[in-house]
C-alpha positions in Angstrom: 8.6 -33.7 65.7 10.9 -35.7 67.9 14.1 -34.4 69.2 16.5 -35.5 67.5 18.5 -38.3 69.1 22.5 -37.5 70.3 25.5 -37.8 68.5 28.8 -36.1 68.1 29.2 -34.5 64.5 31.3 -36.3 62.2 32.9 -35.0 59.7 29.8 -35.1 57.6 27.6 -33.8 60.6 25.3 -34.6 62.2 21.8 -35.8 60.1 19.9 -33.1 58.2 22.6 -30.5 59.5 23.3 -29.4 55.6 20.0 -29.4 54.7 20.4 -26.0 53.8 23.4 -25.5 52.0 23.0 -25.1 48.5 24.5 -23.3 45.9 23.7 -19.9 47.0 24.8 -20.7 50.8 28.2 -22.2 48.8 28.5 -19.0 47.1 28.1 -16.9 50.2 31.1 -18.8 52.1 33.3 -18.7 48.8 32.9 -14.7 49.1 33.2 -14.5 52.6 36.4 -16.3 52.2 37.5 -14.1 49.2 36.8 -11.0 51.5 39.2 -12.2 54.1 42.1 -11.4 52.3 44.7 -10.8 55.4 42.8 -12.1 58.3 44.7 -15.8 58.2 41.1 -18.2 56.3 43.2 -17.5 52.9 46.6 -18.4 54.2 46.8 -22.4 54.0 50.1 -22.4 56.3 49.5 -22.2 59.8 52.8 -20.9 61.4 53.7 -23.0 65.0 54.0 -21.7 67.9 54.6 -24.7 69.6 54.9 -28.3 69.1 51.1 -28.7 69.0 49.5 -25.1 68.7 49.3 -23.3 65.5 48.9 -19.4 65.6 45.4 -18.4 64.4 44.1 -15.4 62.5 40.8 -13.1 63.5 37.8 -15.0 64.3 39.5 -18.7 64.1 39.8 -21.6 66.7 40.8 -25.1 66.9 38.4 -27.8 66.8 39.5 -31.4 67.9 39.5 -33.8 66.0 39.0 -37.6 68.5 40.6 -40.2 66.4 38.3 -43.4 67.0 39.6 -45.9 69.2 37.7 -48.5 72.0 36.8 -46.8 75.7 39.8 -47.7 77.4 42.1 -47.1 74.9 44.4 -44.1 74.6 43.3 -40.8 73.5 44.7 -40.0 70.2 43.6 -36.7 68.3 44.9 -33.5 66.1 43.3 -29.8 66.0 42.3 -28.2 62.9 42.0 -24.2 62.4 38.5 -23.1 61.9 37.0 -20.0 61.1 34.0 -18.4 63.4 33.1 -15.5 61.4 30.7 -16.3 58.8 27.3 -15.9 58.8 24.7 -15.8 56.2 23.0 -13.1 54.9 19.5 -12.0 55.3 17.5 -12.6 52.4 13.6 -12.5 51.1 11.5 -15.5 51.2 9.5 -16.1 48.0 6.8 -17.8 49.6 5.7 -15.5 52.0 8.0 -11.9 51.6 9.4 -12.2 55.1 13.1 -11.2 55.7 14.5 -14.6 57.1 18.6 -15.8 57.8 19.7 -19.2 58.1 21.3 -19.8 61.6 24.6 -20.6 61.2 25.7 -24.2 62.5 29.5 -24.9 61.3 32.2 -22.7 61.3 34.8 -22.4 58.1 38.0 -25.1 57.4 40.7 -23.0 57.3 42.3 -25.7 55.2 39.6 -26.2 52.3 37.6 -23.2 52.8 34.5 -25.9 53.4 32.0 -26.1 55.8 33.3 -27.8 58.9 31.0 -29.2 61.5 32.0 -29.7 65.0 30.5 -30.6 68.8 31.0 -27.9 71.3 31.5 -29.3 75.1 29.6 -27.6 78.0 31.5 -29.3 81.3 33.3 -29.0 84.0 36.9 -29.1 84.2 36.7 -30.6 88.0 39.8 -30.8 90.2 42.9 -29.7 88.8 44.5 -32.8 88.6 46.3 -33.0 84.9 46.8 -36.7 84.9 45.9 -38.1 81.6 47.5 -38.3 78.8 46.4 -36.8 75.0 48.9 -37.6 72.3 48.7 -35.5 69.0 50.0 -37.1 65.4 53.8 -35.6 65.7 53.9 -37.8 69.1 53.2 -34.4 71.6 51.1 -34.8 74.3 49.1 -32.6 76.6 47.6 -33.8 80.2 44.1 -33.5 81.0 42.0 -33.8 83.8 39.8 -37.0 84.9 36.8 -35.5 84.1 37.5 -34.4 80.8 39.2 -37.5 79.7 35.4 -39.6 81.4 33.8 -37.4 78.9 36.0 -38.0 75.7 35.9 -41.7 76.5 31.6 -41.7 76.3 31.8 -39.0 72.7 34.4 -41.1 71.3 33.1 -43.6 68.5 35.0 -46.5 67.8 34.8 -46.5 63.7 35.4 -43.3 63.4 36.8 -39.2 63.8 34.0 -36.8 65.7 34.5 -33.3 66.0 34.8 -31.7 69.2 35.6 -28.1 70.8 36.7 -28.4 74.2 38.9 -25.4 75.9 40.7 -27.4 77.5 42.7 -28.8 74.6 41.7 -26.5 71.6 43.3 -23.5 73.9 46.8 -23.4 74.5 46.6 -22.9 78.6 50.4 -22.7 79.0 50.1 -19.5 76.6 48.0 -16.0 78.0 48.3 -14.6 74.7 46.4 -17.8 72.8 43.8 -17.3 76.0 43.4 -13.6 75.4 42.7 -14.4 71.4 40.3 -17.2 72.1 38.2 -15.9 75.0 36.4 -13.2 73.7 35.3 -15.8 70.8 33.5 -18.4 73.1 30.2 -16.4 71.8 30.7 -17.4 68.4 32.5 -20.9 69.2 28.8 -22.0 70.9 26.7 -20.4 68.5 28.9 -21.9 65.3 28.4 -25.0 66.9 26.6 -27.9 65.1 25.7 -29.2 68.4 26.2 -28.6 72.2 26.8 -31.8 74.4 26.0 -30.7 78.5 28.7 -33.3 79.5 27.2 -33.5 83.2 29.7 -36.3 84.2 29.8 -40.5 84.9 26.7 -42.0 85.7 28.5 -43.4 89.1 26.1 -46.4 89.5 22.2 -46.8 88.7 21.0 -43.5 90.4 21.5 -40.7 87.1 19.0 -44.0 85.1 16.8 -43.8 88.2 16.5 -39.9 87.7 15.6 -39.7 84.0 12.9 -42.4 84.5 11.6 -40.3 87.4 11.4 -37.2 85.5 10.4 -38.9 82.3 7.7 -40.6 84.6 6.6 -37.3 86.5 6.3 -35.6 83.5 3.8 -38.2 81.4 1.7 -37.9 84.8 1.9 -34.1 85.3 2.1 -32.6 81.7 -2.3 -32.4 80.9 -2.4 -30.9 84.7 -1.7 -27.9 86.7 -0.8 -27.6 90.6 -1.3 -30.9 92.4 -1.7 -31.9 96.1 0.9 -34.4 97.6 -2.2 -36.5 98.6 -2.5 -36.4 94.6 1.0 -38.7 94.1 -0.1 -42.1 95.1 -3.0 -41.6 93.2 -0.6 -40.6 89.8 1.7 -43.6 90.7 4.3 -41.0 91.4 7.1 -41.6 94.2 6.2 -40.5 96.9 8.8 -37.1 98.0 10.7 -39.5 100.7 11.6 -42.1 98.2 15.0 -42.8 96.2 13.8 -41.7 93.1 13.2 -38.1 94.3 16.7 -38.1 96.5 18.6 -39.4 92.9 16.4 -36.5 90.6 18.4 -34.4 93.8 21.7 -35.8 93.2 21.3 -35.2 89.8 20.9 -31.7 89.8 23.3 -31.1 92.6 25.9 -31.9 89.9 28.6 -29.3 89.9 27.4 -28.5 86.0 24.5 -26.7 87.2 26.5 -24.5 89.4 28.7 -23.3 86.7 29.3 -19.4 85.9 28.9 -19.6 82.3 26.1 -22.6 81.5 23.4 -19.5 80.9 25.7 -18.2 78.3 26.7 -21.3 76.8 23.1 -22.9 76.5 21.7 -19.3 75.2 23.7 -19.5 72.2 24.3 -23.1 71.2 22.2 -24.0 68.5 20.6 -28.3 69.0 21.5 -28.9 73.1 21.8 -32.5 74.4 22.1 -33.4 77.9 24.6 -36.7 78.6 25.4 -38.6 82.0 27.6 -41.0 81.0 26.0 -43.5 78.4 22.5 -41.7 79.2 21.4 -38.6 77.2 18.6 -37.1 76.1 17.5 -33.9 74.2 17.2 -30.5 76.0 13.8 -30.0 74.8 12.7 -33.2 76.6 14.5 -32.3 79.8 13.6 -29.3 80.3 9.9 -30.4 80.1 10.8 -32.7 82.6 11.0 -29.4 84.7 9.3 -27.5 83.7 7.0 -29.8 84.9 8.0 -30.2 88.5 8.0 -26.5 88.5 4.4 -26.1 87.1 2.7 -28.9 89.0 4.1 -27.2 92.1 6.4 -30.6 93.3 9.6 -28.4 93.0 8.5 -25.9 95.8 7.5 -28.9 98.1 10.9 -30.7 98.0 12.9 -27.5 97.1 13.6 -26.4 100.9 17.1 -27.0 101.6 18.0 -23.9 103.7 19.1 -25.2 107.4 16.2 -25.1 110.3 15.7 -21.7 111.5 16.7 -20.8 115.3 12.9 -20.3 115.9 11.9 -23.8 114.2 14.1 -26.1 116.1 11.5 -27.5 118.2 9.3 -28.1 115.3 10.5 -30.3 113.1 7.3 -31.3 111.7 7.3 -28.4 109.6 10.9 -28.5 107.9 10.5 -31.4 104.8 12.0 -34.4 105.7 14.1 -35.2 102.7 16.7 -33.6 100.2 15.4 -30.9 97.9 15.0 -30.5 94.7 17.4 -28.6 93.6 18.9 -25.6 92.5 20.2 -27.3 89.0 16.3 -27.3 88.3 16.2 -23.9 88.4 18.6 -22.7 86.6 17.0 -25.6 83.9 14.0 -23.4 84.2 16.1 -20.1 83.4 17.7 -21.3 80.6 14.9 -22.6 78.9 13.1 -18.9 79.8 15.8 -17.4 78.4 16.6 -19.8 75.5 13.0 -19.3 74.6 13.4 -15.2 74.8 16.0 -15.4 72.5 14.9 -17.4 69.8 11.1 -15.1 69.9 11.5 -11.9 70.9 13.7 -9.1 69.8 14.3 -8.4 73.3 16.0 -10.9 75.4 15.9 -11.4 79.0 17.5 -8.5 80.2 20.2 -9.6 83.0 20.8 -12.8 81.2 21.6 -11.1 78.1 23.9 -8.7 79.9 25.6 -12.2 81.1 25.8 -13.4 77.4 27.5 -9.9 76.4 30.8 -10.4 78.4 33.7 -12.6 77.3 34.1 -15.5 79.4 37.2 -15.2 82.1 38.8 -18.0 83.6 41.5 -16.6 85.2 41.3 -17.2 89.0 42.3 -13.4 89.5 39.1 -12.5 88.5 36.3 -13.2 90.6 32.6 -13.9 89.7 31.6 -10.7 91.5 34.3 -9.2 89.7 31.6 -10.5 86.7 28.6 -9.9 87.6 29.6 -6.2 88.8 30.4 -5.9 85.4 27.4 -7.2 84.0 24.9 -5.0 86.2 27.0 -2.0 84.8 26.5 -2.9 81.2 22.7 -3.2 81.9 22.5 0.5 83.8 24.6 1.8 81.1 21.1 1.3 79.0 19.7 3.1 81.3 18.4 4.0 84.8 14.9 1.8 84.2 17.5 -1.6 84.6 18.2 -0.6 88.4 14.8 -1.8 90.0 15.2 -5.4 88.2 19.0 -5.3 89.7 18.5 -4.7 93.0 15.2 -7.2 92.8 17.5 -9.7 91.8 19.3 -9.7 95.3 18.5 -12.7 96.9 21.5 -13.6 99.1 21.7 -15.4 102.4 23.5 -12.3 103.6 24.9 -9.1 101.8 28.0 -9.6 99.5 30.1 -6.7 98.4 28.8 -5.1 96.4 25.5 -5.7 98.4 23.7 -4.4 95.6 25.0 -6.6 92.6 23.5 -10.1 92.4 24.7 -13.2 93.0 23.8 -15.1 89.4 25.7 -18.3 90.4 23.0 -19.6 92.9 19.2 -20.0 91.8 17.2 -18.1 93.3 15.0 -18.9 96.4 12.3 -16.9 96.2 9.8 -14.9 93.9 11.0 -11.6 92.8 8.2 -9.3 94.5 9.2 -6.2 92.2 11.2 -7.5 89.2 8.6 -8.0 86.2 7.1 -4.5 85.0 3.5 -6.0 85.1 3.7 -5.5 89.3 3.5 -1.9 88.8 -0.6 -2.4 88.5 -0.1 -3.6 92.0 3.0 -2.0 93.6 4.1 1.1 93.2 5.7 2.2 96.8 8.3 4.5 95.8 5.5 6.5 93.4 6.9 9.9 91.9 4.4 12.7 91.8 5.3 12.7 87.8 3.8 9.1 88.0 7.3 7.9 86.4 8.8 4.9 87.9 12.2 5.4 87.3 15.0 4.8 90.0 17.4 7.5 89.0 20.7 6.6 90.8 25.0 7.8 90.6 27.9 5.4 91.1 30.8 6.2 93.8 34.0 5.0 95.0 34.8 3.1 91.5 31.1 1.9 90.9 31.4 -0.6 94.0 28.6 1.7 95.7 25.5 2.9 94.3 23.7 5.8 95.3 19.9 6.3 95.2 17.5 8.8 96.7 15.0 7.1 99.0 13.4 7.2 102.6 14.2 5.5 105.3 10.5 4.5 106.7 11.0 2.0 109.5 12.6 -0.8 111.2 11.8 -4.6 111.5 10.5 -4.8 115.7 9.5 -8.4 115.9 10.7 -11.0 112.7 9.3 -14.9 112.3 10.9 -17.8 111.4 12.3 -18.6 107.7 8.6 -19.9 106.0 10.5 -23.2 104.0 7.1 -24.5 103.1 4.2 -22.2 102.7 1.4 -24.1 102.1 -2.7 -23.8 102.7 -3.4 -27.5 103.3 -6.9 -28.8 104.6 -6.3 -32.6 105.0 -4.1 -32.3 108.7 -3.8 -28.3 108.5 -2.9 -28.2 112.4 0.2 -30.4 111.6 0.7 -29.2 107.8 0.1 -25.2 108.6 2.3 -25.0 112.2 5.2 -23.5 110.2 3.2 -20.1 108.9 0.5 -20.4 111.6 3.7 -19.2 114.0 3.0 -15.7 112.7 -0.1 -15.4 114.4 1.4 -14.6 117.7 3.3 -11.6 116.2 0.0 -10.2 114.4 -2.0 -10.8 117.6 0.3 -8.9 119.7 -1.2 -5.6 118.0 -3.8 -3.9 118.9 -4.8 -1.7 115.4 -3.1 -1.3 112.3 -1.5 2.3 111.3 -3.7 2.6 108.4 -7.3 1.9 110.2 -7.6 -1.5 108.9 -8.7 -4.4 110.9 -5.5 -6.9 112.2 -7.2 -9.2 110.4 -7.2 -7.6 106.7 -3.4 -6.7 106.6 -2.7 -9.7 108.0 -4.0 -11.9 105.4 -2.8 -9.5 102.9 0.5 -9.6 104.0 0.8 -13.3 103.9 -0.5 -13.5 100.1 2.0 -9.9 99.4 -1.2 -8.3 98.3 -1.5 -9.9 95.3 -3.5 -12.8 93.6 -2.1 -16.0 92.0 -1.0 -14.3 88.6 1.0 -11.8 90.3 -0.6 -8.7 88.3 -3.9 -8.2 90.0 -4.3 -7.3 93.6 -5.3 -9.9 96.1 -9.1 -10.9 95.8 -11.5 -10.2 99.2 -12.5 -14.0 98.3 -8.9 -14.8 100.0 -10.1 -13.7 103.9 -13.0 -16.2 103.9 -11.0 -19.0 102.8 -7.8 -17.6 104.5 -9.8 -17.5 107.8 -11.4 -20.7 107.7 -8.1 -22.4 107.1 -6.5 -20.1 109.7 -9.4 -21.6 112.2 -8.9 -24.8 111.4 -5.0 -24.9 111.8 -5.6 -23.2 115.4 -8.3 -24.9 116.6 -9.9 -21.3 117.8 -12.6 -19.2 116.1 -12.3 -16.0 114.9 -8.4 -16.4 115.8 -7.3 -13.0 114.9 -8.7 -9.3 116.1 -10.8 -8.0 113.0 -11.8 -11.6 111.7 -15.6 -12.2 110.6 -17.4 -15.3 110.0 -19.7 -15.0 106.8 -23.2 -15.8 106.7 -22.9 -19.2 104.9 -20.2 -20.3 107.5 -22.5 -19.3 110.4 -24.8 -21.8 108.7 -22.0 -24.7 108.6 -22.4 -24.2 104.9 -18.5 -23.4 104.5 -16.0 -25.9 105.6 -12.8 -27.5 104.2 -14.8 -29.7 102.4 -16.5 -27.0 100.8 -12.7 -26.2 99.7 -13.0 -29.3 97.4 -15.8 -28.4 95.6 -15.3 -26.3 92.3 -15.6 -22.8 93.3 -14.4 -22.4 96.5 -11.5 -24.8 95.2 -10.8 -22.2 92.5 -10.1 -19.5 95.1 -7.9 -21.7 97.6 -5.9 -22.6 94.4 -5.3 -19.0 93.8 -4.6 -18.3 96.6 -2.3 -21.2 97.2 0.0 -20.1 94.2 -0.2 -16.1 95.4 0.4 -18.0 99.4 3.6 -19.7 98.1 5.2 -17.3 95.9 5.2 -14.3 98.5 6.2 -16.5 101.7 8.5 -18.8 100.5 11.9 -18.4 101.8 10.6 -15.1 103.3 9.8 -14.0 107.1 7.1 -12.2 108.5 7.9 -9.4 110.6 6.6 -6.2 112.4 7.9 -3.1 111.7 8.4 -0.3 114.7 5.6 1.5 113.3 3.6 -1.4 113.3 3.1 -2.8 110.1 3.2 -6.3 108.9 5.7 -7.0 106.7 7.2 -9.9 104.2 11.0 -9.7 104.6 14.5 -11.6 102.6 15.1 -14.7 105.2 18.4 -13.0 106.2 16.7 -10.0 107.6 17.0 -9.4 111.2 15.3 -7.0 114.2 17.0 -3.6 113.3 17.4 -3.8 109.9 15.3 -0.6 108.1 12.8 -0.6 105.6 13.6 1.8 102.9 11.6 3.3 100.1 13.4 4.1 97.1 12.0 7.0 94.9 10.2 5.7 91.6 10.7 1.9 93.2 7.7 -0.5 93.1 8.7 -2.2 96.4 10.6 -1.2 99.7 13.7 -2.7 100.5 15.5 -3.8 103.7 18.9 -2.3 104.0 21.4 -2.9 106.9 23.5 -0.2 108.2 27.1 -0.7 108.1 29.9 -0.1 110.7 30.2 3.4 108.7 27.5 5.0 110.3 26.3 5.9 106.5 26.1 3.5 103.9 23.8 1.1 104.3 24.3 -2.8 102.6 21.5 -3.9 100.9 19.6 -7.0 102.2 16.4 -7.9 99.8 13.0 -6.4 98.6 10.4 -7.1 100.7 6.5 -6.3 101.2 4.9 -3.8 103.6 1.3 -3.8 103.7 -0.2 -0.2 104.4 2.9 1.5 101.9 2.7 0.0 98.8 0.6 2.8 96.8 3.3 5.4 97.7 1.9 6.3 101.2 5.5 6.5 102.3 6.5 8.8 99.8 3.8 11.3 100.6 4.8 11.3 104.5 5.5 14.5 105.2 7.5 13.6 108.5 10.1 11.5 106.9 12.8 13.6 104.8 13.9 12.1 101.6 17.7 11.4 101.2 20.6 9.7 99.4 21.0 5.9 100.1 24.7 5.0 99.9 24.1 1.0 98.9 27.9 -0.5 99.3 
């Protein structure tokens, strides 16, 4: 079925939205309102509190009302009270048994007791600048910013009302006491909601059109295959990744919207999501297919690195990508859908988004975000201690924030969670209890700021590489293509045996692939070193390029080159190992430990910091030791080939403490 095509609701709807209703749903909201005796839906008289704001009972809000008018015209409009509290009740259905509940989509006219249908606004607010005018029937006015008033101009019709809830003019923001009311209801203002506009802002020229055709375009290309090769976009007419049309799919997600604290929480819940730029919109279904697209066919990674050329990589700009990335806003695309998905399938959500859609929204400037998102990570451990690996596996900063151990939700994430999903503990299990339990038991200090967890502190980082922006296998110019990763050789090279007996060689390829194969729940494949070493070969012009390295019989034979990498199996292997390549190195470093061990590491680790082992963790993590002398912040999981079975743990020379994480 198509998506349905964008429009604000009316104030009969939108089409097929009381489809639905019949008498029993009209009986169900004539006793709800019959039951609210005393909670303000049975009182017809709203008191004032102001010249335009009405005082509002339990579980009501104002909905806008945009009196039609022509774009440039003034903004005229008036706010009706609504109720938020309904919903319907479970019930049996005839045909097949099942215990099904209609999802609600209005909310309750305070006035007539009917269903009232309504738009709910995702936006910005944008600069602070409270310029324009919005004139109510009884001639009062509030002022509103630029952006706001762009976005009322392209939902206003001009034959007649549409129903809109916008916080910036539905709640009173001269009056804390409205605020406190309506805050904690933005849950059930986006999930009452007919429909949810993403109001992303003015198109601003050609280049948001240019976008949509290039995702539209990418995706009718990409959507019947799996990972591609750039050499593969000329030949799928796609742009190639230094043209416009990538640099405006850039801009386009680089718009502020996708950087917003609350869009997780206000996507999760909204019931039909549109996305609008300007005149342009389309349905979310269709746009996040767009990206889900780039994401699968592996053209986000390519044009996604955006971080700033490493000290160790100025002299090789070959390997940085030449033009603007892809963007963060495609990401958190990706997230929502995941989670939007989770939500509407599975009893259990997405754990640390849910936590995000638990708290009430806060726009107070005295409260920070990490003010939030402490708040949220608490709420999740208060389920219990098996939420604290998927916390601290969600750190992913540049460098540590305070707390070092909470997450920082409001940037996408830049690289592939080594430890997060349950399914790695077939692979990992580093911090392995003797009861076989992997649980990281922990206790909260010095007002919850700093977490405490037992652990052992196994190493330091010697030796670290440069940030790996691009981690790719290629085996078209793999001397030019490769330089970036090939840089670690050096470091690997400099050793002359491994700690645990195996060849330089084996934990060298195994560290650059985390151990793992492409899926990410198996371990890595011995396939991987003949195809890792031929590539490695080939990008260094030497053979045999690193201590422990064998050449198999067929190779010997000049039976096994890269163009043997085309043909189906061996192509099967590198493709495997391409998607396990990327996902462990990207915007990860190699290092060497002290010790001696190879090691994947956050891109804001540095020589010094120490690899810790927390108990009943499936990965290590780099901490940093503070000025204190005793708490450590924490930096990042990371990989460490030789102790990810729990060799660490059963070290006998290194003492097991507590871990003071501030």
């Amino acid at each position: 079925m198509e998506p349905q095509k964008f429009q604000p609701a009316s104030v009969d709807g939108i089409p097929g939205c009381s489809a639905h209703i019949g008498l029993r749903e009209l009986a169900e909201i004539q006793d709800y309102v019959a039951h609210a005796k005393g909670t303000g839906i049975d009182n017809d008289e709203n008191v004032p509190n102001s010249a335009i704001y009405s005082r509002l009972g339990p579980n009501q809000i104002r909905v806008l009302e945009l009196l039609p008018g022509t774009f440039e015209a003034d903004l005229f409009g008036a706010l009706h009270a609504v109720d938020v509290g309904f919903q319907y009740q479970q019930r049996i259905d005839p045909k097949n048994g099942l215990l099904f509940q209609w999802k609600i989509n209005h909310a309750i006219s305070v006035a007539n007791k009917a269903p009232f249908w309504y738009t709910a606004l995702s936006y910005v607010w944008g600069p602070p600048d409270f310029e324009v005018k919005f004139t109510f029937p009884n001639g009062s006015s509030v002022l509103i910013t630029k952006s706001l008033t762009c976005g009322l101009r392209h939902l206003r019709s001009e034959v007649e009302s549409v129903f809109l809830w916008i916080d910036q003019i539905c709640i009173n923001q001269a009056d804390i006491k409205d605020k406190e009311q309506q805050i904690p209801l933005m849950g059930a203002v986006y999930g009452h909601a007919t429909n949810t506009v993403m109001w992303l802002g003015d198109e601003e020229g050609d280049g948001p059109a240019i976008a949509f055709d290039t995702l539209a375009l990418a995706h009718s290309r990409l959507q019947t295959l799996e990972e591609i090769a750039v050499a593969d976009l000329a030949r799928l007419d796609l742009p190639p990744l230094d043209s416009r049309e990538w640099r405006e799919v850039k801009l386009l997600f680089d718009r502020p919207w996708f950087q917003r604290l609350w869009v997780i929480q206000e996507a999760m819940l909204s019931n039909t999501l549109h996305v609008k730029v300007g005149k342009l919109s389309t349905a979310w279904e269709t746009f996040s297919h767009w990206c889900g697209s780039l994401q699968s066919s592996g053209i986000q990674s390519w044009i996604e690195a955006d971080s700033e050329p490493d000290a160790q990589m100025l002299d090789d700009q070959t390997a940085l990508v030449a033009v603007p990335s892809l963007p963060s806003g495609c990401t958190t695309v990706n997230r929502i859908d995941t989670s939007r998905s989770f939500n509407q399938t599975s009893p259990q959500r997405l754990p640390l988004l849910d936590c995000l859609v638990t708290i009430s929204p806060r726009y107070s400037d005295a409260v920070s975000a990490r003010e939030v998102y402490l708040e949220a990570c608490l709420q999740q451990l208060s389920r219990g201690p098996d939420w604290t690996q998927p916390i601290l596996c969600s750190v992913d900063h540049e460098t540590p924030l305070k707390p070092s151990w909470v997450p920082d939700w409001s940037k996408a994430r830049r690289t592939e969670s080594l430890g997060y999903s349950t399914m790695i503990r077939h692979v990992y299990q580093a911090g392995r209890l003797a009861s076989g339990t992997p649980i990281m038991d922990y206790r909260l200090e010095d007002e919850r700021n700093t977490m405490i967890l037992h652990g052992k502190l196994f190493d330091t980082i010697a030796s670290i590489g440069c940030i790996s922006t691009r981690p790719v296998l290629d085996i078209d110019a793999p001397t030019e293509k490769n330089r970036q990763w090939i840089s670690y050789i050096d470091m690997a090279r400099s050793r002359n045996e491994y700690p645990t007996g195996e060849t330089i060689w084996d934990a060298f390829w195994q560290t650059l692939v985390a151990g793992k194969d492409g899926s990410s729940t198996a371990k890595a494949p011995s396939d991987y070193s003949e195809v890792l070493g031929l590539i490695v070969d080939e990008s260094t012009g030497l053979f045999l390029t690193v201590p422990g390295q064998t050449c198999s019989p067929r190779r010997k034979k000049g039976f096994f080159t890269l163009d043997n990498l085309r043909s189906r199996k061996p192509r099967e292997t590198l493709e495997d190992a391409r998607k396990s390549f990327r996902a462990a190195l990207r915007n990860r470093r190699f290092a060497v430990t002290e010790r001696g061990y190879f090691a994947l590491v956050p891109r804001g680790a540095k020589a010094g910091d120490a690899v810790c082992v927390f108990e009943g963790g499936y990965v290590p993590f780099i901490v940093r030791l503070t000025g204190s002398g005793s708490d450590y912040e924490l930096v990042g999981e990371s990989y460490v080939h030789g102790i990810m079975q729990g060799q660490a743990m059963s070290m006998s020379d290194i003492s097991l403490v507590p871990i003071r994480l501030v």
